[in-house]
N, C-alpha and C positions, 0 to 999 in steps of 0.2 A: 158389595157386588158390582156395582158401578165401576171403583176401583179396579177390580178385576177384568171390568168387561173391556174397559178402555186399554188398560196391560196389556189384554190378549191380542190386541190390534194395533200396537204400537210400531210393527213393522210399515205401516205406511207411511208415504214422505211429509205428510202433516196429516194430523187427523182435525177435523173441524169436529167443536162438541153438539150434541142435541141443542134444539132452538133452550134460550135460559133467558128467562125472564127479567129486565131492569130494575124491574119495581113492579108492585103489588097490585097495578093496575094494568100493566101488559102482560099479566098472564090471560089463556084461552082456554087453557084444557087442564083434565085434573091430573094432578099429582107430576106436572113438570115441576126442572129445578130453576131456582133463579140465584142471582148474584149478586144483590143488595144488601144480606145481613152477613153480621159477622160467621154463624152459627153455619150459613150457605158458603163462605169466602171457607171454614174450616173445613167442611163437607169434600168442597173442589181440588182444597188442598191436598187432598187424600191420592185421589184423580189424576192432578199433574204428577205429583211426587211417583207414582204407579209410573204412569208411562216415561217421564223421563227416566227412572232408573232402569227401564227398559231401551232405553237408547230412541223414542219416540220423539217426537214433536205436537202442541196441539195448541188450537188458539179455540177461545171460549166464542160464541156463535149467539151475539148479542141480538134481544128478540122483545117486539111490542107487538102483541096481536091486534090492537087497535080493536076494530069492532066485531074481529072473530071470535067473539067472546059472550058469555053468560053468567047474568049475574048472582050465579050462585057459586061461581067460584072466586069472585072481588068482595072482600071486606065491607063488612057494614051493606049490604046489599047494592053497592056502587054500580053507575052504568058504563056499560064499558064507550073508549072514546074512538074519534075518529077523525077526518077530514070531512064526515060530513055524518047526516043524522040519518039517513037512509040504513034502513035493516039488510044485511046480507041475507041474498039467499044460499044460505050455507049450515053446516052442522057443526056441532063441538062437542068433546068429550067430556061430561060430567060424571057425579058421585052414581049418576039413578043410567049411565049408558049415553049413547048419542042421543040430542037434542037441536032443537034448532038454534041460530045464535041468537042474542038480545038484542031487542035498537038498544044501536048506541047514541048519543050526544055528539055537538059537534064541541071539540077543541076550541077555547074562544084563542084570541089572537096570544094574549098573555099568557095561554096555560103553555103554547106551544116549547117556550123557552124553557121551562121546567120540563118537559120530555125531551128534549135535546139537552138540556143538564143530567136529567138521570144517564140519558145514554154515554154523556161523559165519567160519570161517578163509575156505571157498569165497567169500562172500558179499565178507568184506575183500580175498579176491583179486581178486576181477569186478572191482571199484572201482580198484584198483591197474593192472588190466588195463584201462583204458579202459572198461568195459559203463559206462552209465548207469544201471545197477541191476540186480537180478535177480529172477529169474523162479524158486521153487522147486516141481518136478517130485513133485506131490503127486496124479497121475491113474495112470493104464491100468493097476494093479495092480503097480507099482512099491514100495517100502521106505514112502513115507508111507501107500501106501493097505492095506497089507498090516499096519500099525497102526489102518486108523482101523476096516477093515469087520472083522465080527463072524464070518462067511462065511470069514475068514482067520487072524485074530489070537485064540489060544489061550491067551492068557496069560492066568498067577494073580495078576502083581502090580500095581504101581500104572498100568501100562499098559495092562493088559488086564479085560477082564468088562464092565462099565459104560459106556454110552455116556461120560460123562465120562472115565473112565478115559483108551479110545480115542482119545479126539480129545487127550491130554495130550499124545503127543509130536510133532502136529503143531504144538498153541498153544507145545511149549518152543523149537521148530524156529522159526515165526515170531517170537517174541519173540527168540530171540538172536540173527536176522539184524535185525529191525529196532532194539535196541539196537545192533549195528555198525557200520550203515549209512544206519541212518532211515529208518521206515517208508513218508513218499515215495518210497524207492529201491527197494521190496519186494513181489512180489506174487507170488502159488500160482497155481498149474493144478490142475483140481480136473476128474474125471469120475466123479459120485455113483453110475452106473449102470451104466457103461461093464463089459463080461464079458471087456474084454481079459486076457489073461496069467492064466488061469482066478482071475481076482477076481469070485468070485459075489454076487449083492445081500447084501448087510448086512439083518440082521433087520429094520432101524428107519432105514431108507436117511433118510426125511426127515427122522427126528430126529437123525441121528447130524450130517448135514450140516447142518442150523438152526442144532445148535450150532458145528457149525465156521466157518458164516459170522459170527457174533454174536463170536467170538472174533477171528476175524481183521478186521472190524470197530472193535473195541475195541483193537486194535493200529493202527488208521487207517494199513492199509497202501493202498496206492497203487493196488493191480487185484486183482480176482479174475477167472480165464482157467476158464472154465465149458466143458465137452463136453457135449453135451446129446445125452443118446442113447448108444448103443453107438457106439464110435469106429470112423470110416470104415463106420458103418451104417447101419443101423435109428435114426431119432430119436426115432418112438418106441417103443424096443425095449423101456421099463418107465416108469412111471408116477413123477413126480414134478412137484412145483409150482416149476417153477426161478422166477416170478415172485414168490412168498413167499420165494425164499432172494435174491432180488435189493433185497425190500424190506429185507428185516431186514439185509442190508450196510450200503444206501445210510442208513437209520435211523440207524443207531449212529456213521455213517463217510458224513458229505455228500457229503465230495470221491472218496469213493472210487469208482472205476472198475469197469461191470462189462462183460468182455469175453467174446461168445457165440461159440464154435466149434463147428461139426462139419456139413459137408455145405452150408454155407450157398451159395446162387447171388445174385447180383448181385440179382434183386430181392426175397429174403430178406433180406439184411442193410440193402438202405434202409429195408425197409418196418418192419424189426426196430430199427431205430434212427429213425424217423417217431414209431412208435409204444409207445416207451419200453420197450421188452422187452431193450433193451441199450443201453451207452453206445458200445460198438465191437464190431465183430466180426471176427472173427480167419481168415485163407485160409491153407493150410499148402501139403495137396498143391499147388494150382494155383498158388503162387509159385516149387515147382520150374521149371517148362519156361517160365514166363511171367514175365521179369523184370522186366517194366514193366508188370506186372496193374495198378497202381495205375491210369495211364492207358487200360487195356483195360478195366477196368471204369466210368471215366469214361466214357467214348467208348460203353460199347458194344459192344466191339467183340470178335471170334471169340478164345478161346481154345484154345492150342497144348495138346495133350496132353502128358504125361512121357512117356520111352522107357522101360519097365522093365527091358528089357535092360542099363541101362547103372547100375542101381542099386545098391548094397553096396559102393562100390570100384568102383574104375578111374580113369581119367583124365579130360582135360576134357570126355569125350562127354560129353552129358547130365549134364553139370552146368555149365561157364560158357558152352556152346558155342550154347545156344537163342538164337532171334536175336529181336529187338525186332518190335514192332509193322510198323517201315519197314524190317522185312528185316535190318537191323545186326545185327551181332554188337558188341560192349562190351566 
């Protein structure tokens, strides 16, 4: 079904996959995929194989939920990790429905490097697995951002205190996937503001992220994936210059890519891409129910809502079963 489901959307100009897990301790939620076994590397292979021979594109959307997480879904009843040991106030999906998340642990200085190793091992599995690159899952208050914001990350040592500090283990995290893979193959999701998964604003929200684009820049990766606003809200739910963080990308980094999400309609993103406020922009929700948006936003033409009933699990309801513009089903 997967297979399929990505098929049926292969009409967009790249598809980024669902968040997928490095390893066995950045998962959050149940029953997501990750990218660490062979058994998962065959799974994906399935997935690319689908969409490329639909003439698609898609890079794998590499994910540590850090301390959004419960330890009833980590091995041997493990605590899930973080930048710091403080509990989020937040939910996660388990076997038994939402729950609250678990304390986590903090990350000692040593373990850091083996999470920036698996994120490279991830990276050479995407590639072995078919992706055309990946995409690492650096927004909604997830394990990158719970490094970079000040609001979360407690730390004494070379990771934490100083904006430089902070942004160290996202620049060690892109540097060893784009040594892996090359930086054309490589690009973050980044949400500066976003209050998701109780990630409160960073003291130095502009500066923290000035620096993170200026770095990722200087790695001349290939996209930076921007949420601008509170996700699935408010855009502007806090104050930031995302047009100075798109100069100082494209400055340092010509070719590189800046791609606008969160809330966009059809004539936001032309007028957003007319008017150089982005190079692309990115539709998530409305590619669930609408598998041929590509052409419904050509045309014009009415978009199908999602069923939320049929969301977390289940079968092909609402998920390959939405029918095309002329009524098909695919």
């Amino acid at each position: 079904m997967a297979a399929t489901y990505y098929r049926q959307r292969a009409s967009a100009g790249l598809i980024i996959s669902e968040g997928t897990q490095i390893s066995p301790l950045g998962q959050g939620y149940l029953d997501t995929p990750g990218i660490h076994t062979a058994t998962q590397l065959a799974g994906w292979r399935h997935v690319t194989d689908a969409v490329h021979e639909a003439g698609g594109k898609i890079v794998a959307q590499l994910w540590h939920v850090g301390r959004i997480s419960h330890t009833s879904l980590l091995s041997d009843k493990q605590i899930p990790v973080s930048s710091t040991a403080r509990v989020a106030k937040a939910q996660t999906f388990t076997a038994t429905g939402f729950a609250p998340v678990s304390v986590p642990r903090t990350l000692g200085s040593g373990e850091v490097a083996s999470v920036i190793h698996d994120f490279r091992v991830g990276a050479r599995n995407a590639i072995a697995a078919g992706f055309d690159g990946v995409e690492v899952h650096g927004a909604h208050g997830y394990l990158v951002e719970q490094f970079l914001r000040d609001s979360i990350n407690d730390r004494t040592d070379i990771y934490g205190g100083s904006i430089e500090n902070r942004v160290r283990f996202v620049t060690e995290v892109m540097t060893a996937i784009a040594n892996e893979i090359g930086g054309g193959r490589s690009g973050i999701r980044l949400s500066p503001v976003s209050p998701v998964n109780d990630a409160a604003l960073d003291s130095s929200t502009q500066a923290t992220y000035n620096l993170v684009v200026e770095r990722m820049a200087a790695l001349r990766i290939a996209f930076i994936h921007i949420v601008e606003g509170a996700t699935g809200g408010a855009r502007d739910f806090a104050h930031l210059d995302y047009a100075d963080l798109r100069r100082r990308f494209k400055e340092g980094n010509e070719g590189g890519i800046w791609i606008a999400n969160n809330g966009y309609t059809r004539d936001m993103a032309l007028d957003a891409v007319k008017n150089g406020a982005a190079d692309a922009v990115a539709f998530g929700k409305a590619f669930i129910s609408n598998p041929d948006l590509v052409l419904r936003l050509k045309e014009n033409a009415p978009l199908a809502s999602p069923d939320p009933k049929t969301m977390y699990g289940g079968d092909e309801r609402g998920y390959t079963d939405y029918p095309l513009l002329n009524g098909e089903v695919t």
